[in-house]
N, C-alpha and C positions, 0 to 999 in steps of 0.2 A: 404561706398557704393561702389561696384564696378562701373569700369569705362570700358563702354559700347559702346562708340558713334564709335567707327573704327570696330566694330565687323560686322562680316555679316549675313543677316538675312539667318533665318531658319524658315522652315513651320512647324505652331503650329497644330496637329492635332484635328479636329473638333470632340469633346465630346458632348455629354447631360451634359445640364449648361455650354455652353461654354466659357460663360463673368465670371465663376469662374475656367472651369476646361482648359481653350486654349489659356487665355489671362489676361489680368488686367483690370479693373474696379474699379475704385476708386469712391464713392459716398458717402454721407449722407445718412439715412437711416430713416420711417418712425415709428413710434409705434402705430398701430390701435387698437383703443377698441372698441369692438361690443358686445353684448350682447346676451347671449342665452334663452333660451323659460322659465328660471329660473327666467331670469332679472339679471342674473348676469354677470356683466361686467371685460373683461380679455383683454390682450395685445398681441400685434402679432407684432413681428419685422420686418422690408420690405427692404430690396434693391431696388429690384426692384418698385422700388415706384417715380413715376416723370410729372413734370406737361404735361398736354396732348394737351387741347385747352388755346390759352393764348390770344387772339383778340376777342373780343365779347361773346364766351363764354368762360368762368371757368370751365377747367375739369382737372382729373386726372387718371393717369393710374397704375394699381396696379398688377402684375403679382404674383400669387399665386398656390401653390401645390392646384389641385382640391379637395376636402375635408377637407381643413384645419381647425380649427375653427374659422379662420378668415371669410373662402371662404363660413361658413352653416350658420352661424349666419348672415353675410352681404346679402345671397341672402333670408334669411329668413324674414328679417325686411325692407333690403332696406337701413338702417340707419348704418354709423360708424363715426369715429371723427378718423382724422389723427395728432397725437400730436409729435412735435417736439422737444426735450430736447436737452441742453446743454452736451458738455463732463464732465463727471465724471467717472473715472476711476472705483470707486467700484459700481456705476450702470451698465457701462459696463457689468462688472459677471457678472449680474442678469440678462441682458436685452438676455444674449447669451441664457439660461436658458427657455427665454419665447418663445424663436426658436426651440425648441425642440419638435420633432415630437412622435405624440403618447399617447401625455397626455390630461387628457380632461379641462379643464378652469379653474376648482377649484384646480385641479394638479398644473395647471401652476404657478399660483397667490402665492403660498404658499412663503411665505420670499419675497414681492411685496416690494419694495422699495419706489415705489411713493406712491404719496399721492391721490385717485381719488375723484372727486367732481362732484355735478350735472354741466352743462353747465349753463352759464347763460343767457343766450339765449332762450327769454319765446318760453315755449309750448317743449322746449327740455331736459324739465329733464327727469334722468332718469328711465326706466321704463323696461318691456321686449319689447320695441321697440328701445329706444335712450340709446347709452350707457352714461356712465358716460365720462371724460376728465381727461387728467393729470395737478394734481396743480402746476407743476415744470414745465412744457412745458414751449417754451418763444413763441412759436403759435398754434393753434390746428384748421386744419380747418377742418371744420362739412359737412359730403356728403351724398348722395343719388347715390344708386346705377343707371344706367340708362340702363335699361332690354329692352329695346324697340329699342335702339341705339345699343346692343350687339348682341340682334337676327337677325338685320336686314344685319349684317357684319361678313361673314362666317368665316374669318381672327380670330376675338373674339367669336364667338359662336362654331367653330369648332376646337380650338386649342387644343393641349394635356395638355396644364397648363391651368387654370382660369385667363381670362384678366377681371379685373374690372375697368369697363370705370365707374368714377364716378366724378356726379356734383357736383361742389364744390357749398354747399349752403351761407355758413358763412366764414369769414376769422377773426379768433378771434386773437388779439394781447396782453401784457402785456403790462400797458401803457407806460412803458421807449421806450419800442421799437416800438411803435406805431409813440413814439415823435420822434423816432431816423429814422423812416422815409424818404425819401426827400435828400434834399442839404442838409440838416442841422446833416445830420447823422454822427455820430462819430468814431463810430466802429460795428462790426459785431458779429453775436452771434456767441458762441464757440461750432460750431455744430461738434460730433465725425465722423471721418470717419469710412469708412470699406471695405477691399478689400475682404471681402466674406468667405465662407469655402472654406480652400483649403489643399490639400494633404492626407484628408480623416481623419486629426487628432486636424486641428485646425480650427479657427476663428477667422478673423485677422483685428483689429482693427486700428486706427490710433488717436493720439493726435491731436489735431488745432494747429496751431501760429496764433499769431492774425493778424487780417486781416490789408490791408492795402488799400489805395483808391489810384488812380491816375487819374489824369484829361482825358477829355477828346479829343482826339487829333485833333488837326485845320486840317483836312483834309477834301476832299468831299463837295457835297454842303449844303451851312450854312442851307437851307430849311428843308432837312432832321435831322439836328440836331433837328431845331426850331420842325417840325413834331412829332420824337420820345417823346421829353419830353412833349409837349401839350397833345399828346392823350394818356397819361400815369395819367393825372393830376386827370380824375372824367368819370367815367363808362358810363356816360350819355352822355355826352358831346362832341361830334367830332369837331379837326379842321381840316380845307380840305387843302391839299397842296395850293392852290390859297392863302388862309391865312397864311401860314406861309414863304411864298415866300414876302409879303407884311412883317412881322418882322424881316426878316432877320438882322437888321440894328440896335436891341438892342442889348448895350453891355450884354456880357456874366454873368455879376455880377448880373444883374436886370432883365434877360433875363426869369425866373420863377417868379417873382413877378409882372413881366407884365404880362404873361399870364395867372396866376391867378385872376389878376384883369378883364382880358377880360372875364375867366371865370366866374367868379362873377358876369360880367354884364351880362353873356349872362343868366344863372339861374335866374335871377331876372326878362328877359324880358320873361321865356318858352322858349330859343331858346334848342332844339339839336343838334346845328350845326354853328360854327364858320366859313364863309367862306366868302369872300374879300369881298362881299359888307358887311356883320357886321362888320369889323374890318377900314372899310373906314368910313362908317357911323360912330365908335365910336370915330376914328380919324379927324373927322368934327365938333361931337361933342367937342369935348376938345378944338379944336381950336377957337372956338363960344363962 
């Protein structure tokens, strides 16, 4: 690898496709299957593919060539499934192949290396509305295009590319990595990277190493740690800063298995909302 860091900067000139033709962008990459008016379900490789709303709602943002068969089939139905696979080199070849401009769905598919299946997820097999999913993915999450949020924002409805703002309906997992979730997670999946088409002659890929965890650093206040991880725990459930300023004081080890446990009591009573008088109150209780 060359060795850069005492060099001086120079101005990268501004291109169309500039995060591949003006600069680096390094990312993971999506494979959408959507369905055309056949009912038959085909693959679309994405970069630009990245979560959009992440607090209260579940969205996603998909930039795409206007016309693609991603972009006729997703606004035709409304319906696609975003499947996420592991590195493998000889899927790599193939998956370059489903990027290719030009060809029409049954083109693309020919020498398909995955395996597709209905979703399991009732009311969403597939059909000429719901595509099919990939059986290799180690996630696939299931979306609704949302045309009503896209017309309304001139930014996505007037752009030269197709911005697909979609809600994420489903988050489907494989159960290892379901279980690997949480504190208790071991390792990461070995998702490929890709820095894009570049140079007008290739597609450039990248291998994983595997991943590695490091704690989280005793900085800052302990409220905001106690905060992040609470309202990370159950979609329904909010704890209010007033409450997690009140846990500050459990250690670190036990610090997720108490707030489970509050949450647990709080679903059991209908609460939505963890905030110092329930967490005094449950502290009264125990003491009692």
């Amino acid at each position: 690898m060359p060795d850069t860091k005492n060099e001086p900067f120079v101005s990268s000139p501004m291109r169309d496709n500039w995060y591949q033709a003006s600069s680096y962008y390094t990312s993971s990459f999506a494979l959408i299957t959507t369905v055309n008016e056949a009912g038959f379900t085909s693959i679309g490789p994405y970069q630009l593919s990245f979560p959009f709303e992440v607090i209260e709602r579940r969205s996603w943002m998909v930039v795409s060539r206007p016309n693609s068969n991603t972009h006729v089939n997703v606004t035709r139905t409304l319906k696609c499934a975003l499947n996420f696979v592991e590195y493998d080199e000889e899927h790599i070849k193939r998956i370059l192949d489903f990027g290719y401009p030009g060809q029409t769905p049954e083109e693309k598919m020919v020498d398909n290396p995955f395996t597709l299946i209905d979703s399991p997820t009732p009311g969403r097999e597939s059909n000429n509305i719901y595509p099919k999913i990939i059986q290799e993915a180690y996630e696939v999450f299931e979306c609704t295009l949302d045309v009503e949020r896209i017309n309304e924002n001139p930014i996505l409805r007037d752009a030269a590319s197709a911005h697909l703002l979609l809600n994420i309906d489903n988050i489907l997992l494989k159960e290892t990595w379901m279980k690997n979730l949480g504190d208790n997670g071991k390792t990461m999946p070995r998702a490929a990277l890709t820095y894009g088409f570049r140079g007008a002659t290739k597609f450039w890929f990248g291998e994983p190493k595997p991943a590695y965890a490091l704690p989280i650093p005793d900085k800052g206040p302990n409220h905001e740690v106690v905060n992040y991880i609470a309202n990370r725990l159950d979609e329904d459930v909010k704890f209010t800063m007033d409450a997690c300023k009140q846990l500050t004081g459990i250690p670190k080890a036990f610090l997720r298995p108490a707030l489970e446990g509050i949450l647990a009591e709080a679903k059991k009573r209908g609460a939505k909302q963890v905030d110092l008088d329930f967490v005094l109150m449950l502290n009264k209780e125990r003491d009692n």
